[in-house]
C-alpha positions in Angstrom: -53.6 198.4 113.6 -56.2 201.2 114.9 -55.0 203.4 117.5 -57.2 204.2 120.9 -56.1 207.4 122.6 -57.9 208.9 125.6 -57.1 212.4 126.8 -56.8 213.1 130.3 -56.6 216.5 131.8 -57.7 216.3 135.1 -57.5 214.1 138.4 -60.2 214.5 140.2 -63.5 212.5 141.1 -64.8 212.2 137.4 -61.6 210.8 136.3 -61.0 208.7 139.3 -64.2 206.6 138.9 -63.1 205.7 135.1 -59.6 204.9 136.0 -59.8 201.0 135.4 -61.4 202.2 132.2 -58.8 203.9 130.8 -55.8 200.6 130.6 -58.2 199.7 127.4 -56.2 203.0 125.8 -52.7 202.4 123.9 -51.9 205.8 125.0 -53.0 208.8 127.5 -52.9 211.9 125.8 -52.7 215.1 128.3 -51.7 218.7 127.7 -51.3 219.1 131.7 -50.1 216.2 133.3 -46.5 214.5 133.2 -46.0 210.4 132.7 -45.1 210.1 136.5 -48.5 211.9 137.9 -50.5 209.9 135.4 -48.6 206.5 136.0 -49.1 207.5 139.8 -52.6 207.9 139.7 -53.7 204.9 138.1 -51.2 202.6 139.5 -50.1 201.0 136.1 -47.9 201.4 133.6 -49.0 203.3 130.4 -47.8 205.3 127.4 -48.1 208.8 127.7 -48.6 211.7 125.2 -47.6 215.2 127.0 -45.3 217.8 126.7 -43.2 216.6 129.6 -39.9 215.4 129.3 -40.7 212.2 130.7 -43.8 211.5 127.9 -43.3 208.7 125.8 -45.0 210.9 122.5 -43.6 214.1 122.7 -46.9 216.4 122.4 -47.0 219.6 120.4 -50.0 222.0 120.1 -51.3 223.8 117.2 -49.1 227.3 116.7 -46.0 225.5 117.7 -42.8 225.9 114.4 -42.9 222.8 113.3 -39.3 223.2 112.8 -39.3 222.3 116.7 -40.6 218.6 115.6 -36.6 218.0 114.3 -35.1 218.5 118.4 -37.0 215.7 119.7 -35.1 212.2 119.8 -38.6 210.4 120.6 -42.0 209.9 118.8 -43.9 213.1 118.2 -47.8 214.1 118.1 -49.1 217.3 116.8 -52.9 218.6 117.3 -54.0 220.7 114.6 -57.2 222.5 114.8 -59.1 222.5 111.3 -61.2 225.4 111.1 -61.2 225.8 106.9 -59.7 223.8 103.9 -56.4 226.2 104.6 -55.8 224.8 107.4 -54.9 221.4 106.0 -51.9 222.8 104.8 -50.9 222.2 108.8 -51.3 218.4 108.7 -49.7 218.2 105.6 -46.4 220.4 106.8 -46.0 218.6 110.3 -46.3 215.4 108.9 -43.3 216.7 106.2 -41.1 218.2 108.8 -41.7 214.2 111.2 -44.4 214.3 112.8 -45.4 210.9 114.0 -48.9 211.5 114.7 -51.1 214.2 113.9 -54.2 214.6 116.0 -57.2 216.5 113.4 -59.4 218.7 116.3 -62.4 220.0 114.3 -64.5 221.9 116.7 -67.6 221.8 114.0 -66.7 218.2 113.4 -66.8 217.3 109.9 -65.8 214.0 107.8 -64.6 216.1 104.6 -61.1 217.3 106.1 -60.6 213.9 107.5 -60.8 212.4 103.8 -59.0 215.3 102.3 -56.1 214.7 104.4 -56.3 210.5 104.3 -55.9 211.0 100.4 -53.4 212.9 100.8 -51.0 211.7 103.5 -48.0 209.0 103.4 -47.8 205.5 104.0 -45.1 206.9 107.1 -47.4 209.2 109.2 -50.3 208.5 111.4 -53.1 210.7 111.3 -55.8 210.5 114.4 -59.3 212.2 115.0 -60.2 213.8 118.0 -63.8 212.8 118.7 -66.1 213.3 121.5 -67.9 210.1 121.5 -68.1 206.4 119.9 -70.3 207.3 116.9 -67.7 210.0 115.9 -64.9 207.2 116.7 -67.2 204.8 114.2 -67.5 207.6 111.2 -63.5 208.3 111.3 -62.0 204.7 111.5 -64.5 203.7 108.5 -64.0 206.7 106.3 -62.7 206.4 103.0 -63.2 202.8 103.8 -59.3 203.4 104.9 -60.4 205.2 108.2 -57.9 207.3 110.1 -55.3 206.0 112.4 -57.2 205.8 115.1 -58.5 208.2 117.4 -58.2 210.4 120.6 -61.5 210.4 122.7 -62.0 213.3 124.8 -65.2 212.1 126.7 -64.5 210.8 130.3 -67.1 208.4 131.0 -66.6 204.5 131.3 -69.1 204.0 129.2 -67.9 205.7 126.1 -64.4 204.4 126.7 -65.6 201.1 126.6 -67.8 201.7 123.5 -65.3 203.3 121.6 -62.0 200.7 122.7 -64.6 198.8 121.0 -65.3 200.1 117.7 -61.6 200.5 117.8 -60.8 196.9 118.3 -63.6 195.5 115.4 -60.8 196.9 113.2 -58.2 194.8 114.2 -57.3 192.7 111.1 -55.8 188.9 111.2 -57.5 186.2 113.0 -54.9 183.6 112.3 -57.3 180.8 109.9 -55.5 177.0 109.7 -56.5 174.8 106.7 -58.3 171.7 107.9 -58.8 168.9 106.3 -62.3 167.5 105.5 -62.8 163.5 106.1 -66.6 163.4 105.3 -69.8 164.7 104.3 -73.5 163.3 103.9 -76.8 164.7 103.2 -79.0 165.6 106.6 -82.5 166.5 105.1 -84.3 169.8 105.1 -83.3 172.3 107.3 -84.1 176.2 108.1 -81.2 178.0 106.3 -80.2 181.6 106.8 -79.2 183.4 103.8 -77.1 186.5 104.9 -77.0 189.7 102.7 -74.2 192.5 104.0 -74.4 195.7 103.1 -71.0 194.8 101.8 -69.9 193.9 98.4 -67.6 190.9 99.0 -64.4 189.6 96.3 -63.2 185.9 95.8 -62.1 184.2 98.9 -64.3 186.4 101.2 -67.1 185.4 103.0 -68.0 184.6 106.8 -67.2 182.3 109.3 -69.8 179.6 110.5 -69.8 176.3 112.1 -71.9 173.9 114.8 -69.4 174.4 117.0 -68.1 178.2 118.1 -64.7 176.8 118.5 -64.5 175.8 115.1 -65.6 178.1 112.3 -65.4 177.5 109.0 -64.9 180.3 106.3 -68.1 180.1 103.5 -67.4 182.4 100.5 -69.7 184.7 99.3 -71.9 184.6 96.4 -68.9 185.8 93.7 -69.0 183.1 91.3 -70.1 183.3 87.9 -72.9 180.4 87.3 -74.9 179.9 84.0 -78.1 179.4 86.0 -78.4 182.2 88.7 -76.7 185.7 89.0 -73.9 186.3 92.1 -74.7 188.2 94.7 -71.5 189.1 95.8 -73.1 190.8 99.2 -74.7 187.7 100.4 -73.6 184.4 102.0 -75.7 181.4 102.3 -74.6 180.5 105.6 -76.5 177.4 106.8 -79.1 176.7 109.4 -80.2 178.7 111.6 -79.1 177.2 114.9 -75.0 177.9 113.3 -72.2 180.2 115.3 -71.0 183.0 113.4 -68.6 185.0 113.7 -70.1 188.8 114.4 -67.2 190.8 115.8 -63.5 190.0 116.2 -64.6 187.9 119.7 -68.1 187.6 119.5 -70.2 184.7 118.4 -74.2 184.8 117.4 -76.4 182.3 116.2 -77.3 183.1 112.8 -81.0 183.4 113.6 -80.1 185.9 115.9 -79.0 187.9 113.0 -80.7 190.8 111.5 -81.2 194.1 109.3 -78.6 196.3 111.3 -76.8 194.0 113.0 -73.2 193.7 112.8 -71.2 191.0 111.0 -67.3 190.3 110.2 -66.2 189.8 106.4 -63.3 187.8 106.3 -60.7 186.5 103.7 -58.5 183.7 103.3 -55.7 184.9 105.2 -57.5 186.0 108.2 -57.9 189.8 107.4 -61.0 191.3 108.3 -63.2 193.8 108.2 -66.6 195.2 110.2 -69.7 194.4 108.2 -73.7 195.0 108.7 -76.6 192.8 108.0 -79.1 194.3 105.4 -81.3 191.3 105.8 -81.0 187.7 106.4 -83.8 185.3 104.2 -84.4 182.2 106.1 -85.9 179.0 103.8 -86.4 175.3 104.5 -83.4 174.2 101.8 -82.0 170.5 102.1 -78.5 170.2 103.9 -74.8 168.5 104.0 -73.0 168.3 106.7 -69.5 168.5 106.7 -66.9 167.1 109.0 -62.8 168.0 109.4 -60.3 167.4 111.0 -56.8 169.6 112.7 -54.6 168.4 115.2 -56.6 165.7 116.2 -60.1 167.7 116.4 -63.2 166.9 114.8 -65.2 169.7 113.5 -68.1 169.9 112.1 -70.7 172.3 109.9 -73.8 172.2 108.0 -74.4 173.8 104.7 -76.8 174.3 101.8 -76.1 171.1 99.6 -76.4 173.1 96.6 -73.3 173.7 93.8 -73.5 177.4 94.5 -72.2 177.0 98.0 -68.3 176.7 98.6 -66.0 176.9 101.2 -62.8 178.7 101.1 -59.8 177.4 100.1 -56.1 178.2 100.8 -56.0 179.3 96.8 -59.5 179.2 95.2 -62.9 177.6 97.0 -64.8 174.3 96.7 -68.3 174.0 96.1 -69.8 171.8 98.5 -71.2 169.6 96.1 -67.8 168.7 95.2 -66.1 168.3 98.5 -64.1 165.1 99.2 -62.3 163.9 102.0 -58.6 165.1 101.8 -59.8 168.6 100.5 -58.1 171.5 102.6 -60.2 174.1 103.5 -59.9 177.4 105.6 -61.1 177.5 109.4 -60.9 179.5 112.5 -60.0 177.0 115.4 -59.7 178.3 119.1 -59.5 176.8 122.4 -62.0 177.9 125.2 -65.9 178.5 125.4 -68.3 181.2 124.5 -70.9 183.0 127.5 -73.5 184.4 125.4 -71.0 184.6 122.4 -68.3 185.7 124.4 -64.9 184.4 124.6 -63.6 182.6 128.0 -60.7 180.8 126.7 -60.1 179.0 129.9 -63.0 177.3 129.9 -63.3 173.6 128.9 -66.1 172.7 127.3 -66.6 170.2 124.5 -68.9 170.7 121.2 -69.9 167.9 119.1 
């Protein structure tokens, strides 16, 4: 899981009208303040990064021996400032000698250190960026496709917390699918579907999650199958009609003709791991269409797909082409409890979909 941290220097009137901003960070980071004045000032419990005794993360600046890291009985962060390739050697040290974090400062901020050291480091260590804004957040969770850590914002305004807690949280991975079991199927007529090409190349058991109802999403695989009549296109999904949920972030639902070039979009596999995607383009044809209807715990759910044999829907080993679908098949599906307000998530709500 991606770290958020936010650092917090000061308490005065900047930082006092983002307060109720800042429980959306897993830890407050501050070189000046101890636990106590922090936990005082926003009236909640939080985990604090500081040189304090009381800190949670026991905080340790650049130019501190990092011989020191081996007295502390609690987790440890170090801030090392990267100024040249030398100075990668410091990440590399503190992290030997137990550091649990290590917080990369680059004052001309680059993305070359930050890979350097992510090809280097241990599965043990976390390594975090220090950036100034959610676009620099964006850029250090997604590179190397690995990302780092997480990362430490420095920027005191509510609305970059909230962007970047954000970007942070698209990177959480499982969304817990159920196999569901399909009792019918039959043939609706023509209908406006939405092809959706990524700028993603997706594997076997990948693909997104669509459905008629936003409480019930099934997972359609990608285009990865060989076929003797047309090539894969193992960025795209054929996703169904137009008027379809999908799935765009972790807890947010779109219609898929909302969808286009630059828009975001979640990838997701079989066992509910994800990851952030973008729309390159979506084609939208009149194609004729199946519906499909399942069943879990006593709920009916329903989609509408393609009815061609290149279409399939994930299974819990393999996928199913649509074609061939029978009732009894098991196939993969997100199933939640609550509504969506404009594609957002109320899960108290009652509402029913049919």
């Amino acid at each position: 899981m991606k770290e958020f941290w936010v650092l917090l220097d000061d308490i005065g009137k900047r930082a006092s009208e983002i307060s109720s901003h800042l429980a959306k960070a897993d830890v407050i980071v501050s070189r000046k303040l101890s636990k106590q004045q922090i936990q005082e000032f926003l009236g909640a419990e939080v985990r604090v990064a500081s040189a304090t005794d009381d800190s949670d993360i026991q905080l340790f600046e650049d130019g501190k021996p990092f011989w020191q890291l081996l007295k502390t009985n609690k987790p440890s962060a170090v801030i090392v400032e990267i100024t040249s390739g030398e100075d990668e050697n410091k990440v590399l040290d503190a992290l030997a000698h137990g550091a649990s974090y290590v917080i990369l400062r680059c004052r001309d901020w680059k993305i070359i250190p930050l890979e350097n050291i992510i090809s280097r480091k241990g599965n043990e260590s976390r390594v975090l960026m220090e950036v100034s804004d959610h676009i620099q957040a964006r850029l250090a969770l997604e590179t190397l496709e690995i990302g780092s850590d997480g990362i430490l914002l420095t920027a005191l305004s509510a609305d970059e917390i909230a962007r970047t807690s954000e970007e942070v949280s698209k990177r959480v991975s499982d969304l817990g699918l159920v196999a569901v079991e399909v009792i019918g199927k039959k043939e609706v007529g023509l209908g406006a579907r939405a092809c959706v090409d990524t700028t993603d190349i997706m594997k076997p058991g990948e693909g997104i999650l669509v459905g008629c109802q936003s409480s019930g999403l099934f997972l359609v695989q990608a285009e990865v199958e060989e076929n003797q009549y047309i090539a894969n296109r193992p960025f795209r999904v054929n996703a169904g009609p137009i008027s379809l949920y999908v799935l765009s972030g972790r807890d947010k639902t779109n219609y898929l003709s909302e969808l286009e070039a630059g828009y975001p979009v979640l990838i997701v596999d079989r066992e509910g791991r994800t990851r952030q995607s973008c729309v390159g383009r979506v084609k939208i044809e009149r194609r004729p269409m199946v519906l499909v209807e399942a069943k879990w715990q006593g709920k009916r759910l329903k989609t509408i797909l393609q009815n061609a044999e290149t279409i399939r829907l994930v299974t819990r080993e393999g996928s199913e082409s649509v074609t061939e679908l029978k009732p009894g098949t098991l196939v993969m599906a997100r199933v939640e409890q609550g509504g969506r307000h404009f594609g957002n998530l109320v899960p108290e709500e009652s509402i029913v979909e049919k």
